[in-house]
C-alpha positions in Angstrom: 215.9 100.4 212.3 212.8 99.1 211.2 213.2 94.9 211.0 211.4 94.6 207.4 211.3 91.0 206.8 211.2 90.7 203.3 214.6 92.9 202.9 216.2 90.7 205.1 215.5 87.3 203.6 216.2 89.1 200.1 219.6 90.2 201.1 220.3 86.9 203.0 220.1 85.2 198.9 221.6 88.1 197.2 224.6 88.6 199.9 226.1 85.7 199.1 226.0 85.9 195.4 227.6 89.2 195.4 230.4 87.7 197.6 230.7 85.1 194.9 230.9 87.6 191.9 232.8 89.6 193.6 235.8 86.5 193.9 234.5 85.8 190.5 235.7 89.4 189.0 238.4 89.0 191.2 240.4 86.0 190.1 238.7 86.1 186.2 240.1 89.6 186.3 243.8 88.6 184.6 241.5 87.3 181.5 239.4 89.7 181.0 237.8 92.3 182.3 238.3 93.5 186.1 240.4 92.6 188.7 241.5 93.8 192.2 239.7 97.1 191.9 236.6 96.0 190.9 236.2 93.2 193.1 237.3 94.9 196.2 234.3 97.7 195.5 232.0 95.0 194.8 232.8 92.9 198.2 232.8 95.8 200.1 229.2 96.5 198.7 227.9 93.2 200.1 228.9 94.3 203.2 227.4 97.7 203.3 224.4 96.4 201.8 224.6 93.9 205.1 225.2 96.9 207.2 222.2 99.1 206.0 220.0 96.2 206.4 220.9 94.3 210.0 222.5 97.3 211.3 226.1 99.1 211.8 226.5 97.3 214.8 225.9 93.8 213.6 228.4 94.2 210.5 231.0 96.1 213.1 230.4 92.6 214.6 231.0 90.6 211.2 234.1 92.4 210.1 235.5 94.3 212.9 237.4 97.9 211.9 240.4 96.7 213.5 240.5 93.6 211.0 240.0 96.2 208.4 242.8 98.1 209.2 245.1 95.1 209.2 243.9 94.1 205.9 244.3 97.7 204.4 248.4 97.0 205.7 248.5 93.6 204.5 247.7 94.9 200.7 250.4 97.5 200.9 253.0 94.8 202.4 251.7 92.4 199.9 252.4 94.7 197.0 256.1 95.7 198.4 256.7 92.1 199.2 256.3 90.8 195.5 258.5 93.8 194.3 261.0 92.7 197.3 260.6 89.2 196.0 261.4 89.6 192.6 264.4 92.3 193.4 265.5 88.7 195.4 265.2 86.6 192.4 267.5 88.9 190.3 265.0 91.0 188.5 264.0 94.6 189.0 261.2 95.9 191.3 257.9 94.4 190.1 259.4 92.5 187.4 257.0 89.6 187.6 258.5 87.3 184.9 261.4 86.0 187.4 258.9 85.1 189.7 259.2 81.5 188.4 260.9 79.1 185.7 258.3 80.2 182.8 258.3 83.8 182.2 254.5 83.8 181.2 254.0 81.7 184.4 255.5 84.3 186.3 254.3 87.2 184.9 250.6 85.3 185.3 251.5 84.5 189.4 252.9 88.2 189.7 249.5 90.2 188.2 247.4 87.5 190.5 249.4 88.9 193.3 249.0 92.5 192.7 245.4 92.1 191.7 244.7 90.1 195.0 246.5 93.1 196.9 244.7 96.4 195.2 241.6 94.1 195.8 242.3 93.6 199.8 243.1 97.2 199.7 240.4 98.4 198.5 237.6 96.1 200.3 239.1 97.3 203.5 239.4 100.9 202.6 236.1 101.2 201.4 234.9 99.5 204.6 236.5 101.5 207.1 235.2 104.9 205.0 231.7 103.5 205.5 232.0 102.7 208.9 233.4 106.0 210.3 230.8 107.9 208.2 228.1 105.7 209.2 229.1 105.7 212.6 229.6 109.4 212.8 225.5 109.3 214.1 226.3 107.3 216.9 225.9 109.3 220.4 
């Protein structure tokens, strides 16, 4: 890869303020819109955007596939546990509003849950697509 140096001190500023829009759109998303989705694809794009730029290696380096893979597990047990949690409390699976005293409070913690899960999920998903693809050129 070709080191071009004004890419690289561009993406060193914009990097950075992706990651913050991304967290942005992630915890705004429960006012308005986005959310999980949204914030997972955009994080993941910061780091692709990092990969094409310093190299597959040096973002393997960053955020290692095995990480990745425990993240992408960590959403799904994430998303059961609050269902488990909430079957605990006496409501039914995903029932969010006995989550605490406050229904509204609840209901608020439980889609900040979910929404933090689907966005973990799909940042590491997203990932790990682009590094076995991307990696598929390797000898």
């Amino acid at each position: 890869m070709t080191h071009n140096l004004i890419l690289r001190i561009i993406s060193k500023i914009l990097i950075p303020l992706i990651i913050l829009f991304a967290l942005y759109v992630q915890f705004h998303g429960d006012f308005g819109p986005g959310g999980g989705f949204q914030a997972g694809v955009i994080l993941s794009a910061a780091i692709i955007l990092y990969a094409m730029i310093f190299g597959l290696e040096t973002a393997e380096r960053v955020v290692p596939p095995s990480l990745l893979r425990v993240l992408a597990s960590v959403g799904v047990l994430l998303y059961a546990g609050v269902g488990v949690v909430s079957i605990m409390m006496g409501g039914n699976y995903l029932d969010y509003s006995v989550l605490s005293a406050d229904p509204v409070a609840g209901q608020h913690l439980g889609v900040l849950l979910v929404e933090l899960r689907v966005g973990i999920a799909v940042f590491s998903v997203m990932l790990l697509i682009f590094f076995t693809f991307a990696g598929r050129a390797r000898p």
